[in-house]
Biopython code that builds the backbone (N, CA, C, O; Angstrom):
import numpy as np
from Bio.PDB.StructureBuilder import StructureBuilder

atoms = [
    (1, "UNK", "N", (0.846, -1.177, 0.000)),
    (1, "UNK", "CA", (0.000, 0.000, 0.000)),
    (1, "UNK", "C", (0.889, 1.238, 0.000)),
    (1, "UNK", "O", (2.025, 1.396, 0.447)),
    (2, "UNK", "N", (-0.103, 2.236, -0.746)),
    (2, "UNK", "CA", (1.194, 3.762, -0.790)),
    (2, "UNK", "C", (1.236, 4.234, 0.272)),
    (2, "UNK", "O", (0.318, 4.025, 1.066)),
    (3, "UNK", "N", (2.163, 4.901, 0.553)),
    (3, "UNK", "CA", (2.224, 5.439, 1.877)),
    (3, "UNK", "C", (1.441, 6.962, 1.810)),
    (3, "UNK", "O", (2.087, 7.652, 1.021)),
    (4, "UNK", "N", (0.318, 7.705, 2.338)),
    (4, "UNK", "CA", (-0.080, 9.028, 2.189)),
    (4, "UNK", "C", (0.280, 9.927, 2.976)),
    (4, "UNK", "O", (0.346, 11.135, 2.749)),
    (5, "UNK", "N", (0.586, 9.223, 4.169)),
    (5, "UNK", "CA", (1.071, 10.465, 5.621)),
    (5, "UNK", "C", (-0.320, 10.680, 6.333)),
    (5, "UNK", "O", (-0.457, 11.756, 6.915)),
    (6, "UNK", "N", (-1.481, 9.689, 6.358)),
    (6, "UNK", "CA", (-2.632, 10.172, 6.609)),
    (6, "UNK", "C", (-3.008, 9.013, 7.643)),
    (6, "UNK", "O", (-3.141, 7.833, 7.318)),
    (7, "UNK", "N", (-3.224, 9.734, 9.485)),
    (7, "UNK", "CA", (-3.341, 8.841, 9.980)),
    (7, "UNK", "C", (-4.829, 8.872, 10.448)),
    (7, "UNK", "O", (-5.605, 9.594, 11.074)),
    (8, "UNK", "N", (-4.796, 7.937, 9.932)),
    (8, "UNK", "CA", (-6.776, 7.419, 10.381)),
    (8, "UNK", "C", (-7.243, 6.266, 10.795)),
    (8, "UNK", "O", (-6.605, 5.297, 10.384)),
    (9, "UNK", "N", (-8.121, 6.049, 11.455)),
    (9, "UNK", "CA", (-9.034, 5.235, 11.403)),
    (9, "UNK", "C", (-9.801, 3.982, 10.938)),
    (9, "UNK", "O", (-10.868, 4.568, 10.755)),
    (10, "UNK", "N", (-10.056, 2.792, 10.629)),
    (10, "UNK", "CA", (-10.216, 2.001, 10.130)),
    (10, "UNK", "C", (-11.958, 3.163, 9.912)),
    (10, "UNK", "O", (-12.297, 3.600, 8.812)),
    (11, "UNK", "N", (-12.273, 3.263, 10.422)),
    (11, "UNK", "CA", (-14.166, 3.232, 10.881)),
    (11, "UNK", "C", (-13.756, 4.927, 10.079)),
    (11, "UNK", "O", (-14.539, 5.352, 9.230)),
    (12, "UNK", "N", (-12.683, 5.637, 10.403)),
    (12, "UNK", "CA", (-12.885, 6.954, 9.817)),
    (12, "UNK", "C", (-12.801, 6.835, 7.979)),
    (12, "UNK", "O", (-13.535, 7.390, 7.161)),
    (13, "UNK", "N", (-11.774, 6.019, 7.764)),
    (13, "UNK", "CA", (-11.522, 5.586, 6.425)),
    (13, "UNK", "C", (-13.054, 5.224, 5.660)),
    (13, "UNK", "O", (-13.533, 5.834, 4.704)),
    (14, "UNK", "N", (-13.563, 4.228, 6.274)),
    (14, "UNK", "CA", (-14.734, 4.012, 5.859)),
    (14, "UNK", "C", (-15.989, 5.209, 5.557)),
    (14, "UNK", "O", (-16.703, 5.349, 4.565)),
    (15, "UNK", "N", (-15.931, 5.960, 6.792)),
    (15, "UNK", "CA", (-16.746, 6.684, 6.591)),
    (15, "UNK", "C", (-16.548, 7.955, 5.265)),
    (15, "UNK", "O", (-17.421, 8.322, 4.479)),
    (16, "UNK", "N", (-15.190, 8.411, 5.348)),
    (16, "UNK", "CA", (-14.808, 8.810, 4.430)),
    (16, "UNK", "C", (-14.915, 7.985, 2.975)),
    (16, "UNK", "O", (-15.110, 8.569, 1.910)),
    (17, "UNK", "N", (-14.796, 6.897, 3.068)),
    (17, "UNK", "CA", (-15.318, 5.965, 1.408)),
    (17, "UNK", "C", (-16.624, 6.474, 1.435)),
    (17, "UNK", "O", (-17.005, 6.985, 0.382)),
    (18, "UNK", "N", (-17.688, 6.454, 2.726)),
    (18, "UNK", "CA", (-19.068, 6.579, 2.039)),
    (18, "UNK", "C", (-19.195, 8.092, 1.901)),
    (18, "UNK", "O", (-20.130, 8.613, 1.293)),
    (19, "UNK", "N", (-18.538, 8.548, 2.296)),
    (19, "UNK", "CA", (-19.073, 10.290, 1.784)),
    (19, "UNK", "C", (-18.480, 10.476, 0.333)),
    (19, "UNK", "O", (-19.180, 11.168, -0.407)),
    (20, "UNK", "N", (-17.076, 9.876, -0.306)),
    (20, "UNK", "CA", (-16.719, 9.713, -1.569)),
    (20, "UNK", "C", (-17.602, 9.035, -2.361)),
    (20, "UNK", "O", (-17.838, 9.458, -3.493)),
    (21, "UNK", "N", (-18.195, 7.919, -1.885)),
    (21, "UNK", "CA", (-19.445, 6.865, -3.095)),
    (21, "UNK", "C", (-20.385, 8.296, -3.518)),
    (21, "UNK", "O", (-20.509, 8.848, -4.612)),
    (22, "UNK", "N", (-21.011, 8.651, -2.093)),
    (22, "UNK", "CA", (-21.819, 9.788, -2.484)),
    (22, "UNK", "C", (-22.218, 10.773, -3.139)),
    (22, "UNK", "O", (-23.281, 11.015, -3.711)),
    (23, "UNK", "N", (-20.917, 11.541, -2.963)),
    (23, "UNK", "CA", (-20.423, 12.785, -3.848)),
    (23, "UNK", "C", (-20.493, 11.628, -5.062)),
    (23, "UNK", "O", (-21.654, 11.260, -5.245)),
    (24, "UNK", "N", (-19.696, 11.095, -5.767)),
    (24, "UNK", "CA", (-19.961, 10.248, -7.098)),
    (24, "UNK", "C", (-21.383, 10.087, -7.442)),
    (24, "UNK", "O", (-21.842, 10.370, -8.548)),
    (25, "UNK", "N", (-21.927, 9.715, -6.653)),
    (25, "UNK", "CA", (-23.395, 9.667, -7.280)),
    (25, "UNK", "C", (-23.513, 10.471, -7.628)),
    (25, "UNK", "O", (-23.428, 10.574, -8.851)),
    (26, "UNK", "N", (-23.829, 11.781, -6.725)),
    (26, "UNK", "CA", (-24.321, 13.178, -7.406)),
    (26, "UNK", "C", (-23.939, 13.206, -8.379)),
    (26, "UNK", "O", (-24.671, 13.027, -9.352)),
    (27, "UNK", "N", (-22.763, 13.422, -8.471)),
    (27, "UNK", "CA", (-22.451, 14.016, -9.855)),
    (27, "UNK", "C", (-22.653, 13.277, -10.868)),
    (27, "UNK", "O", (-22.806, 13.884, -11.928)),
    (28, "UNK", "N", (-22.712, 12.008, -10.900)),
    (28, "UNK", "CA", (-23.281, 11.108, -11.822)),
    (28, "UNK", "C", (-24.662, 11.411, -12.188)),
    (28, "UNK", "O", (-25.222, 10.943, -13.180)),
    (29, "UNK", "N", (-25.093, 12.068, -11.499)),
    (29, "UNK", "CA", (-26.829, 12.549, -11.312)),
    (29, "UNK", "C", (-27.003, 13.763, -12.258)),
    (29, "UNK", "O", (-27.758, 13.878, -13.224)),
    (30, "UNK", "N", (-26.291, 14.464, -11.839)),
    (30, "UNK", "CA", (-25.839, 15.739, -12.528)),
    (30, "UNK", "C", (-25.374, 15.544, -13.723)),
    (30, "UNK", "O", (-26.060, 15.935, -14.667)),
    (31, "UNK", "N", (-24.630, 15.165, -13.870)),
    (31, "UNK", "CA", (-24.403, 14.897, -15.241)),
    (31, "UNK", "C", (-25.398, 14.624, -16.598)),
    (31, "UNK", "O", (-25.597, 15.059, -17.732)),
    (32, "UNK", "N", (-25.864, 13.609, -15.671)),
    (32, "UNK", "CA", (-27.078, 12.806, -16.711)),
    (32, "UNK", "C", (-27.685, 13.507, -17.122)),
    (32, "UNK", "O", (-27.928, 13.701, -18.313)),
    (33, "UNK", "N", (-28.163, 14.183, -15.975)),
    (33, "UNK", "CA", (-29.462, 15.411, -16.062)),
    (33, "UNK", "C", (-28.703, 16.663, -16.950)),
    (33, "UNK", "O", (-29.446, 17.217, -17.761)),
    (34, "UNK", "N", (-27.652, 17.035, -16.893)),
    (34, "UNK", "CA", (-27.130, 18.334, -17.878)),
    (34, "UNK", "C", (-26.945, 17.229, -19.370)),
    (34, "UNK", "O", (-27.332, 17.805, -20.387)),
    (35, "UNK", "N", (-26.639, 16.373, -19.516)),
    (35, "UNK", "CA", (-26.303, 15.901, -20.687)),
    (35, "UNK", "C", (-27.769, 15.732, -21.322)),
    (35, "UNK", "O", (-27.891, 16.028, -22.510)),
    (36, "UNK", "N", (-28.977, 15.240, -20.556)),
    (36, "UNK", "CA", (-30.071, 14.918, -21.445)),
    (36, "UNK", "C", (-31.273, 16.252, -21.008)),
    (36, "UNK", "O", (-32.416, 16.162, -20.559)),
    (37, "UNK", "N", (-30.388, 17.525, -21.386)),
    (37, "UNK", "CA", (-31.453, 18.651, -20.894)),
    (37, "UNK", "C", (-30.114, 19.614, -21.538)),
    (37, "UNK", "O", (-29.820, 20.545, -20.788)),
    (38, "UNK", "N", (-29.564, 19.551, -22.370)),
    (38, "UNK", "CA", (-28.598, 21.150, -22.662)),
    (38, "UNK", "C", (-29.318, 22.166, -23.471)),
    (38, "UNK", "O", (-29.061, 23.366, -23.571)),
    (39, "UNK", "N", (-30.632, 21.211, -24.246)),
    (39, "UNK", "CA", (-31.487, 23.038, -24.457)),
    (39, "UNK", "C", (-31.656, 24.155, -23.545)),
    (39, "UNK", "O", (-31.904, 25.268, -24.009)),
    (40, "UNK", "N", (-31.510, 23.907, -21.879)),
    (40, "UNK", "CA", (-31.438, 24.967, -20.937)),
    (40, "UNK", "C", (-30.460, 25.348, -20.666)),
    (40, "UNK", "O", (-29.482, 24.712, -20.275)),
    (41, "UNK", "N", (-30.588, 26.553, -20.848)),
    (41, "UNK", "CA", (-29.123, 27.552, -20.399)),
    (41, "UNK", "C", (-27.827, 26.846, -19.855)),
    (41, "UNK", "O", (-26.689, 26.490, -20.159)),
    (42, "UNK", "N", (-28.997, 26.892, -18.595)),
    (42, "UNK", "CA", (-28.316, 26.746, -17.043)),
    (42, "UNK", "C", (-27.374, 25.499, -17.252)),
    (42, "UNK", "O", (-26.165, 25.456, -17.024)),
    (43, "UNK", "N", (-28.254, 24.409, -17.775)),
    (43, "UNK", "CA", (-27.435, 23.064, -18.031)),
    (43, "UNK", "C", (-26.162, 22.517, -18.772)),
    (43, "UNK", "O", (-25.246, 21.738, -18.508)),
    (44, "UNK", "N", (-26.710, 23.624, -20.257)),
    (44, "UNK", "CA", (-25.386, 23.820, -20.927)),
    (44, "UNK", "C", (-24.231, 24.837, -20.221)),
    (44, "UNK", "O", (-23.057, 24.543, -20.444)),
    (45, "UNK", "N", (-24.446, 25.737, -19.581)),
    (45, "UNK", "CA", (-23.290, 26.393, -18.820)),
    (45, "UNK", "C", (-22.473, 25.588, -17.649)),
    (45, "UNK", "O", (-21.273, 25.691, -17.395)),
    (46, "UNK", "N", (-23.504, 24.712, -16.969)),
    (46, "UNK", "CA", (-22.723, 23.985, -16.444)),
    (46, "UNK", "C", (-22.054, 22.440, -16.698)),
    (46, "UNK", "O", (-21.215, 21.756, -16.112)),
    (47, "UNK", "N", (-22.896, 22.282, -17.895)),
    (47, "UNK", "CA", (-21.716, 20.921, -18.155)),
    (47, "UNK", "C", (-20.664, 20.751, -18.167)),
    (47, "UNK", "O", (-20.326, 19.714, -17.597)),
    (48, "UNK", "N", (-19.899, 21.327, -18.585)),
    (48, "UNK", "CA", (-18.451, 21.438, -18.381)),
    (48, "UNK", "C", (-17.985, 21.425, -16.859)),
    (48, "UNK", "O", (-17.439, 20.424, -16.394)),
    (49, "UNK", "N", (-18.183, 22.399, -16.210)),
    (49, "UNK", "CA", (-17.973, 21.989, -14.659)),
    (49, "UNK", "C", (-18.403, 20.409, -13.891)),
    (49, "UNK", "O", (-17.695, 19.933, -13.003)),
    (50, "UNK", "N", (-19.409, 19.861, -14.297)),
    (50, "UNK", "CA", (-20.181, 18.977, -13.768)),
    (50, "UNK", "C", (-19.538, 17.887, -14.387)),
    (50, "UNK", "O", (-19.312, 16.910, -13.673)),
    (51, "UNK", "N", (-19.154, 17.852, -15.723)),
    (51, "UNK", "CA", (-17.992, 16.614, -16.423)),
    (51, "UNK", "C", (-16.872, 16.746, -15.284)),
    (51, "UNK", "O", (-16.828, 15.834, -14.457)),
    (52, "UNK", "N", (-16.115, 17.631, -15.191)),
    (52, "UNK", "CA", (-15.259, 17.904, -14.255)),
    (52, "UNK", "C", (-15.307, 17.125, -13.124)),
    (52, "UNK", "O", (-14.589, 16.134, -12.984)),
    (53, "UNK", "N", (-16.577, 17.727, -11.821)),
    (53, "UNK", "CA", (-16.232, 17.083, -11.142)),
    (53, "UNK", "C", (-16.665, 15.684, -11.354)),
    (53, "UNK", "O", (-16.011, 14.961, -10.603)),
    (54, "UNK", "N", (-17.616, 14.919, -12.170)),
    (54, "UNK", "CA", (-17.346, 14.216, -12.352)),
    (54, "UNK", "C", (-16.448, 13.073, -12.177)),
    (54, "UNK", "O", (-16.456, 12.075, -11.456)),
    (55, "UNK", "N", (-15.673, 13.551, -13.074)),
    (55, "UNK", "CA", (-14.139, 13.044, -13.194)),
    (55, "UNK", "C", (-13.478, 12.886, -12.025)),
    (55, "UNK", "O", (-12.601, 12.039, -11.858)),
    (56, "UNK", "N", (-13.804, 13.558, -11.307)),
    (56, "UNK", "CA", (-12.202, 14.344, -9.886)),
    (56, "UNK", "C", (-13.044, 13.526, -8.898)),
    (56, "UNK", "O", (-12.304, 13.157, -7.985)),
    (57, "UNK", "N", (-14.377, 13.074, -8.715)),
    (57, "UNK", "CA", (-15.112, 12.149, -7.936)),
    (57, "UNK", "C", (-15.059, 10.801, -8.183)),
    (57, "UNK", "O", (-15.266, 9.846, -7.434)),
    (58, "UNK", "N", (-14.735, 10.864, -9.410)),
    (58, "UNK", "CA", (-14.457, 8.968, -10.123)),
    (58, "UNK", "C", (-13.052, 8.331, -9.540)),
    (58, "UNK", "O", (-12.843, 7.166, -9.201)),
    (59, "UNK", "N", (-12.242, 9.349, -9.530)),
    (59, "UNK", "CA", (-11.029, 9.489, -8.826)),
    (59, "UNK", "C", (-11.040, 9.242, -7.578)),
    (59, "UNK", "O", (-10.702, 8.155, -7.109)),
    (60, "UNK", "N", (-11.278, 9.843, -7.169)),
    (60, "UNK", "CA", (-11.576, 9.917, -5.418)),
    (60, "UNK", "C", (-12.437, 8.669, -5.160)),
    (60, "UNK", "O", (-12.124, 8.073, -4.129)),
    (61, "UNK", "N", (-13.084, 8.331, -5.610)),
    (61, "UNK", "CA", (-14.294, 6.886, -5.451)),
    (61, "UNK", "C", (-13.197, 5.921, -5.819)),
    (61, "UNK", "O", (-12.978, 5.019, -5.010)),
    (62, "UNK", "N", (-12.408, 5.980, -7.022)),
    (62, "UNK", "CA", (-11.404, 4.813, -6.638)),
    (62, "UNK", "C", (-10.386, 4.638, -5.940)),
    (62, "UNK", "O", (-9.726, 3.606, -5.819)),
    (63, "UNK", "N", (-10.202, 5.854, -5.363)),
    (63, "UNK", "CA", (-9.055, 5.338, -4.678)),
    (63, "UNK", "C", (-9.026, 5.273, -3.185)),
    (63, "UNK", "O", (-8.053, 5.395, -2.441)),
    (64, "UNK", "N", (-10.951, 4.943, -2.734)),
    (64, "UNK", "CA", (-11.295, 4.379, -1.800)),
    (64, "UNK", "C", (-11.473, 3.235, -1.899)),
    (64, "UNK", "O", (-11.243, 2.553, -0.900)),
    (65, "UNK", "N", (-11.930, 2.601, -3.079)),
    (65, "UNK", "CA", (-12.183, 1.151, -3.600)),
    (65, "UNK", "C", (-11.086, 0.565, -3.299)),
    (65, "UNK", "O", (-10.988, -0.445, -2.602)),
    (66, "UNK", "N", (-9.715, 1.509, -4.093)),
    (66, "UNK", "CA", (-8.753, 0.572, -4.000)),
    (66, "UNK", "C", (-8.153, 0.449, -3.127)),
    (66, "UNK", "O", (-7.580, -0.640, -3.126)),
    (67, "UNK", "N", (-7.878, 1.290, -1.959)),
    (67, "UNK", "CA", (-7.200, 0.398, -0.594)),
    (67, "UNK", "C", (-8.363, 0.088, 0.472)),
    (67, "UNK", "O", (-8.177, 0.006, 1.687)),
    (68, "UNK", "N", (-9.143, -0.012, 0.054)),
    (68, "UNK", "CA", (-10.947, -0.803, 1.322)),
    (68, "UNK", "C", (-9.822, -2.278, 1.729)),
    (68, "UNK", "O", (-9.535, -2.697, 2.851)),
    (69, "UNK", "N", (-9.455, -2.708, 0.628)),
    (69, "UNK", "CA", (-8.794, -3.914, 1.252)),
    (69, "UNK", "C", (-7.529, -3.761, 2.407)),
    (69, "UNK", "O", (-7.380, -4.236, 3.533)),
    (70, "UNK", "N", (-6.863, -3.034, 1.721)),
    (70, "UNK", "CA", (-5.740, -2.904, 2.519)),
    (70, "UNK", "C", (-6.403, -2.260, 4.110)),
    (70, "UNK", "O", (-6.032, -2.782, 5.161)),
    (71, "UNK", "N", (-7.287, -1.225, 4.108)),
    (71, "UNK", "CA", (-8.066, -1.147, 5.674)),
    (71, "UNK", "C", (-8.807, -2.303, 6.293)),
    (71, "UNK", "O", (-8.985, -2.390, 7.508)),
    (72, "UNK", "N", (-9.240, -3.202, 5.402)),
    (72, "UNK", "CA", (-9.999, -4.315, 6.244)),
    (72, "UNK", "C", (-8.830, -5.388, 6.249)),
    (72, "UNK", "O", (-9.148, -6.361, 6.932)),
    (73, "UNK", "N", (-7.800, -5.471, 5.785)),
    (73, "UNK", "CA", (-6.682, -6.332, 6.178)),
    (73, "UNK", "C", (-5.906, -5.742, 7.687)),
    (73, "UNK", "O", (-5.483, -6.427, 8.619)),
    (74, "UNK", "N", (-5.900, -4.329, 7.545)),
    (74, "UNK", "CA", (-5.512, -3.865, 9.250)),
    (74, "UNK", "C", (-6.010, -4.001, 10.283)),
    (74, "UNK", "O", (-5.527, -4.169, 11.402)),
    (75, "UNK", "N", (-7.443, -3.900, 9.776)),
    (75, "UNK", "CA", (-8.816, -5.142, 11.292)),
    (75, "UNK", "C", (-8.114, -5.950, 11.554)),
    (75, "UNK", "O", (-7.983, -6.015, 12.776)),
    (76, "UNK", "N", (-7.231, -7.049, 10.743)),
    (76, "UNK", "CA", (-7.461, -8.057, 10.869)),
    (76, "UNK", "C", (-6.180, -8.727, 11.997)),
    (76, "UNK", "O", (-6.108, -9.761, 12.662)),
    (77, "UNK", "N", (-5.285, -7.558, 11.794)),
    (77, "UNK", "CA", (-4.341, -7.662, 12.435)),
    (77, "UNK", "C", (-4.419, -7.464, 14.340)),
    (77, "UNK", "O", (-3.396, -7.578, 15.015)),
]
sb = StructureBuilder()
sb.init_structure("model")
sb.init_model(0)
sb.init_chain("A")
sb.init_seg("    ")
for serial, (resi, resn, name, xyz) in enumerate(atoms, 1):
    if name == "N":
        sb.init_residue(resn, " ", resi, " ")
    sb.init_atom(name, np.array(xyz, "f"), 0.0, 1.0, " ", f" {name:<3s}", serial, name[0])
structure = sb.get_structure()
């Protein structure tokens, strides 16, 4: 596992994964909704931002996915 300098919690880690799943949804939500609605202003002005975070949440959602193991292997210890 990488090393981050970040000392936490097994139970804080987690909780932090579910506030990252979250945020991903939204914006997955958002998205949808600006992509199948850009005849409105508002929607087309913000797609671009909303691809964005998007993106920067897909990120962040995996790279809770990817060490969940490495925190439930430190339970175990």
């Amino acid at each position: 596992m990488e090393e981050v300098g970040l000392n936490i919690t097994p139970k804080e880690f987690k909780r932090l994964s579910k506030l990252a799943e979250e945020v991903y949804n939204i914006a997955v939500v958002i998205d949808y909704f600006c992509a199948t609605q850009p005849d409105k202003e508002e929607c087309y002005n913000l797609a671009p931002i909303v691809k964005y975070l998007h993106r920067e949440a897909d990120l962040l959602n995996a790279f809770f996915i990817d060490h969940e193991k490495d925190i439930e292997n430190l339970n175990c210890i």
